[in-house]
Each structure stands twice: as C-alpha cells, then as structure tokens.
N, C-alpha and C positions, 0 to 999 in steps of 0.2 A: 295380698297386696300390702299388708302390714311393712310399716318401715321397723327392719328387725336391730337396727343402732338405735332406736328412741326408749329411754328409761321406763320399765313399766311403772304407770303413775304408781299402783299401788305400792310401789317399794320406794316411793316419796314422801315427805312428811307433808302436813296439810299446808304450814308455813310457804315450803318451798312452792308448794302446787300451788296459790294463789298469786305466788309474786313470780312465779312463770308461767302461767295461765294466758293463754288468749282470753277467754272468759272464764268468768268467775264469779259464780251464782252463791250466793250467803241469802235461806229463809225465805224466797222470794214466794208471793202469792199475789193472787190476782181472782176478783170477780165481775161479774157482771150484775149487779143488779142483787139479786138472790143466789144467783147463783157463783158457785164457787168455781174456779176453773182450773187454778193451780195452789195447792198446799204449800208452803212452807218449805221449797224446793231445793235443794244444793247441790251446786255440781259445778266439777273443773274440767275445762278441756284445753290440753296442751296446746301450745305453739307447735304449728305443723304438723297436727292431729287430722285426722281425716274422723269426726265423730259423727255416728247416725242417731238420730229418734225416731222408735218404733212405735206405733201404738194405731190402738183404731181410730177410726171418726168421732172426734169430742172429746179425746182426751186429754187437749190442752196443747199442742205441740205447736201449731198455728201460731196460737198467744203465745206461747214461750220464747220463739223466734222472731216473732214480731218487736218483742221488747228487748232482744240480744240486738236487732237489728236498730234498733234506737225510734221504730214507729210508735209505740207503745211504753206508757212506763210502768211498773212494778207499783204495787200499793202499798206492800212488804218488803221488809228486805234490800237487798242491795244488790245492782249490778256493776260487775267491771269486766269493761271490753279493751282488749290491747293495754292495759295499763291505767284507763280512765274509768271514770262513772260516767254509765249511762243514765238516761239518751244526752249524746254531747252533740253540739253542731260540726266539731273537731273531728268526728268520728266517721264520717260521713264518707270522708275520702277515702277510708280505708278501708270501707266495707262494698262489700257487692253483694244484691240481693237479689232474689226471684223468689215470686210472690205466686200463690196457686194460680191468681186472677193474673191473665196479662196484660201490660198498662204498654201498649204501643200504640202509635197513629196512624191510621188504617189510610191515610192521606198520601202517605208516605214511602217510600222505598226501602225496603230492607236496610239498603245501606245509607237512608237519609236519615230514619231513625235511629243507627249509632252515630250516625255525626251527630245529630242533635245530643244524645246522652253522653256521646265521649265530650262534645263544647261543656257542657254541665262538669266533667269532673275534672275541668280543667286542660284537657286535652288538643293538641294544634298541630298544623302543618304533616309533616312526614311523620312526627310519632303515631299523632291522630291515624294517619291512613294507612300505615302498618296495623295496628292495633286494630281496626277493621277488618282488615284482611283478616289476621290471624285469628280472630275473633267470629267471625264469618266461615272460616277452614275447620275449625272447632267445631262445629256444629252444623255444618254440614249445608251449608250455605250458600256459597261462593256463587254459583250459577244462578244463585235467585237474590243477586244484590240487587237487580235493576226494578226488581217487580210491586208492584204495591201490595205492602203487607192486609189490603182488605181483601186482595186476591187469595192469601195464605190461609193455607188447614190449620186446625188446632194444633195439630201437632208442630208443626210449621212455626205458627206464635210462639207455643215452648219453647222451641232451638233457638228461634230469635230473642226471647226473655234470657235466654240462657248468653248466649251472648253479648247483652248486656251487661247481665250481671259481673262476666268477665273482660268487659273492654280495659279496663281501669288496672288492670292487675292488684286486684283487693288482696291485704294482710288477711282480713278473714271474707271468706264467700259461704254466704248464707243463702240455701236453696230447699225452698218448700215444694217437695216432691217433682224433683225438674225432671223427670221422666217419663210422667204420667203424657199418655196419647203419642209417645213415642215410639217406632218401628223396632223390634228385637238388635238387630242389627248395628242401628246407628246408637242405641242404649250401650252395647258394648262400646263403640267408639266414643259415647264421651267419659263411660267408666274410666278410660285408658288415660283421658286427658286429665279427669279429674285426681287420677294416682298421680300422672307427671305433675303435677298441682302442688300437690302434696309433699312430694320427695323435691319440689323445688323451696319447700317451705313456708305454702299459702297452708293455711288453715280453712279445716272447710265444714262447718256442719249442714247435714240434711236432712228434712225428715222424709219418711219413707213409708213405704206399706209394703212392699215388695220385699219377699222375705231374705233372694236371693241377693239384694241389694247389702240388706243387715250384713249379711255374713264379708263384704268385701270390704269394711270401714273397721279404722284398727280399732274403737272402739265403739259399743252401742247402748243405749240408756232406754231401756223400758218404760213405756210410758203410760197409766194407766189410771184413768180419773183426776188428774191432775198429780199426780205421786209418781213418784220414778218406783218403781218395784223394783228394777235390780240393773247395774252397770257394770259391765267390763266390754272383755275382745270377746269377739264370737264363741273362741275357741274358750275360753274361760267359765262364759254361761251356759256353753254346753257339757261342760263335765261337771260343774254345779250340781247341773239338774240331772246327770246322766242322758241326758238329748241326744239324739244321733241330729240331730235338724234344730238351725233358730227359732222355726215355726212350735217345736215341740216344746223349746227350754222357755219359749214366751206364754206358755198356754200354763206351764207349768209354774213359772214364777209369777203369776197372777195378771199376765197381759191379755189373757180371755183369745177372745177370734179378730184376727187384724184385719 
C-alpha cells in the first residue's frame, strides 16, 4: 500500500523533514504525576504519509496522539502540526480525530450526529449532505442513517467515530485504534479507503495493536515505555532485524508482547 513516488524520508536531511512534515515532534515528553509517559521523543511524519504506532498497553501512544491532536499539551519539547505549534485553535479544522472512547449522542441518529459534527466544522447545505453520505458509505453505514445510535453495537459506534473523524476531509486524520470491535471484512474496506486517503494526500497517523495493520502503513514507529525503539517501513524493520514478521522485528527491537 506504500505510495512508491514518495521520497524515502531517510534520504532526507532533518532540515528538509521538518519544514515538510505534517508533524514534527523536537524532545517532546510528558508525565503524569510521577509517572513518566513519554521520554524526550522525535519524530517526522510526511505530508501524505500513512504512519502507524505500534506498542502495547501503556506505552504512551494514546498521550502522544492526543497532544499531535492538540487535546493535550507537551511538558517538553515542542510540537508542529501542518506548519503550526501546537495545540493551536487554528488547527482544529484541519484535523480529524477518533478517540478510543466514543463521544456520540445516543439521542440521536446516525446521521443527526454528523450533521451536528459537520455544523461544528463549518459545514452547510449540499456540501454538508454529500459529506454525510460519503462519509456514512465509508464505513459502512448508509442503511443505519435513520437509527438511534443508543440502538448501535460497539462496533457500530466505531464506524460511526470513524466517520466523524472523516466528514470534514482532514489535512491530517488522527485515529486511536479505529478498528478495534470491527468485523474482518469491513476492516479491509476501510483499509482501502484509508489508502485512497492517503494517495489523495490526507495524512493519516494511527495507532494500532494489530500487527497485520503495522505491516500496510508506509511507515511505523515502535513504541515502548514512552521511547520510540525503532522507525521505518515494514519492510525496512524487517531486514533490520532479519524478521520474516512485524510481530517478530517488534519483539526484537525492544517492543516486548503487543
């Protein structure tokens, strides 16, 4: 699924990779309390990158994305998203997020709560209700626009977070595990959208636990204790490690059991 016209960053200077970066992580740490949750972090991910984070429960990945997505701020360090420092209120439009938790109104209709989310980012008339639609078709929707989302399975809420997250046609979509409780099947169909995404030049980070997921993002960032252990393409960290499997080169380059 790699886009095979995109420069590989490594054969970029750091200069260049910052000032074309969607995001752009410089030393970035964060705790809670006593506890520490991310180290002193760095990392670039292109424009019209498709990048994953992999790591177990607690690693940090959650917080990391939360403050790319501008919920959260860095204690350390510095972020830049699309060009700006984050958290910007500027930034807002141009992001799309899903959250593990999903934040919809169980009052409401499928498709009353993207009208209500599309009105919030600006959205009206015929754009608006295209943008529903298509948004709704994405994820596998359409026949359960009318229904009250208190009616909807878990998995059900996810499609519909997910569709949120993409009403708005976000420069970057940022998605905390948007697969989780989803059917095999309809996993491969939003895989598909999310590459047409991509090759349309939406930026997209996700983090993930699913190892078969890792392997389909042109690149992925190990994540472990709050440390990135090791970055590239699939294919990269598996000759690293000599891995035949992501599963294998993650165990290997110090990501433990996902």
């Amino acid at each position: 699924m790699a886009n095979a016209k995109r420069k590989p960053l490594h054969h970029v200077s750091s200069a260049e990779q910052a000032e074309n970066a969607a995001v752009d992580l410089s030393e970035v740490g964060r705790s809670f309390g006593d506890r520490i949750v991310l180290r002193g972090l760095s990392l670039h991910i292109g424009r019209g990158e498709l990048f994953g984070l992999l790591g177990p429960s607690g690693s940090g990945k959650t917080t990391l994305v939360k403050m790319i997505a501008g919920i959260d701020a860095a204690q350390n360090g510095s972020i830049r998203v699309l060009g700006e420092r984050a958290p910007s209120l500027r930034l807002l439009s141009r992001i799309g997020y899903m959250a593990q938790s999903d934040a919809l109104y169980g009052e409401l209709t499928a498709s009353e709560n993207l009208r209500f989310f599309g009105a919030m980012f600006g959205l009206s008339g015929e754009r608006l209700t295209g943008r529903i639609a298509s948004s709704l078709s994405t994820v596998g929707l359409t026949l359960d626009a009318g229904r009250l989302v208190s009616h909807f399975s878990g998995g059900m809420k996810r499609r519909l977070s997910l569709a949120v997250a993409l009403l708005h046609e976000p420069e970057l979509l940022i998605l905390d595990e948007p697969t989780v409780g989803i059917d095999p099947a309809l996993r491969v169909s939003i895989w598909e959208s999310l590459a047409a995404l991509r090759d349309r030049g939406t930026t997209i980070l996700l983090t993930t636990h699913v190892m078969d997921e890792a392997d389909r993002c042109d690149r992925i960032g190990l994540l472990r204790d709050g440390l990135l252990t090791a970055v590239g393409s699939p294919a990269e960290l598996k000759a690293k490690t000599g891995a035949s499997s992501i599963e294998e080169a993650f165990i290997i380059l110090g990501g433990g059991h996902a």
